[in-house]
N, C-alpha and C positions, 0 to 999 in steps of 0.2 A: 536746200533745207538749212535753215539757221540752227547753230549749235545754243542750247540753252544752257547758259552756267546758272548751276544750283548749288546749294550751301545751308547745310544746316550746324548752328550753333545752339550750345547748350550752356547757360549759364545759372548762377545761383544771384539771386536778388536778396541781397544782405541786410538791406534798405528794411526790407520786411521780414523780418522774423516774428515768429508766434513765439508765445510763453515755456515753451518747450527748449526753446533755443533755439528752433528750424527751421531753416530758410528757403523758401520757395523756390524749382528750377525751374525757369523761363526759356521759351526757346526761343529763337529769330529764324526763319527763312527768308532768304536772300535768291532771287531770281532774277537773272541779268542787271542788276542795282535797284531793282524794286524789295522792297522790305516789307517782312511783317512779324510779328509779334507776338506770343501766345503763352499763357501757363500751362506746362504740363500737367499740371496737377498731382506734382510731385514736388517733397522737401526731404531736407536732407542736413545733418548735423554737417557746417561747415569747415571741417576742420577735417572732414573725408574726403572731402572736392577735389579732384583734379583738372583743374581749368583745361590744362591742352589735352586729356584724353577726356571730356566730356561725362567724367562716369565715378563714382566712388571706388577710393581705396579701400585695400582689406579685402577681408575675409567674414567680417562678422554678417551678421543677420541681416539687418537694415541693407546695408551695402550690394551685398547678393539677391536679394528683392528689390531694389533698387537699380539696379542694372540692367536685371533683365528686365523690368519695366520701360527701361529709358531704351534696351535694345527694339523691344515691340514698337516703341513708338516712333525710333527713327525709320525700321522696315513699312510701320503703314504709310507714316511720311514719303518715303523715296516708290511706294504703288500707286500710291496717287498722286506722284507728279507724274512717274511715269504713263500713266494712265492718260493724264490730261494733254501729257505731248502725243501719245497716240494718238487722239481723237482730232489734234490740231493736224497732223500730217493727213 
């Protein structure tokens, strides 16, 4: 059985910010060097951002809503790869 290396990243897309000041987080999945690409459907004031922990700093409002959001959607992400290697074995 081949080992799959999986990889999810979180970034902020600066490029586009709204009026608000907020910039969109984007995510990339990585699957053995196949890539893809997707909006969260989350933003966030940049200047919270922690590029290498993937997730806002602080303690305020935003940021703690924000988190757990970006927690929910890294767990559905990693059930359904897992899922999909399931069905492949």
């Amino acid at each position: 059985m081949k080992i799959e290396k999986f990889k999810v990243l979180l970034y902020l897309k600066k490029s586009g910010m709204d009026k608000n000041g907020k910039a969109p987080i984007m995510g990339r999945i990585t699957v053995n060097r196949t890539m893809a690409q997707f909006s969260c459907k989350l933003s966030c004031t940049p200047s919270l951002w922690n590029p290498r922990a993937s997730r806002l700093e602080g303690k305020s409002k935003e940021a703690v809503e924000t988190n757990k959001d970006i927690g929910q959607l890294l767990l559905s992400i990693q059930k359904a790869f897992d899922v999909l290697v399931e069905k492949r074995t």
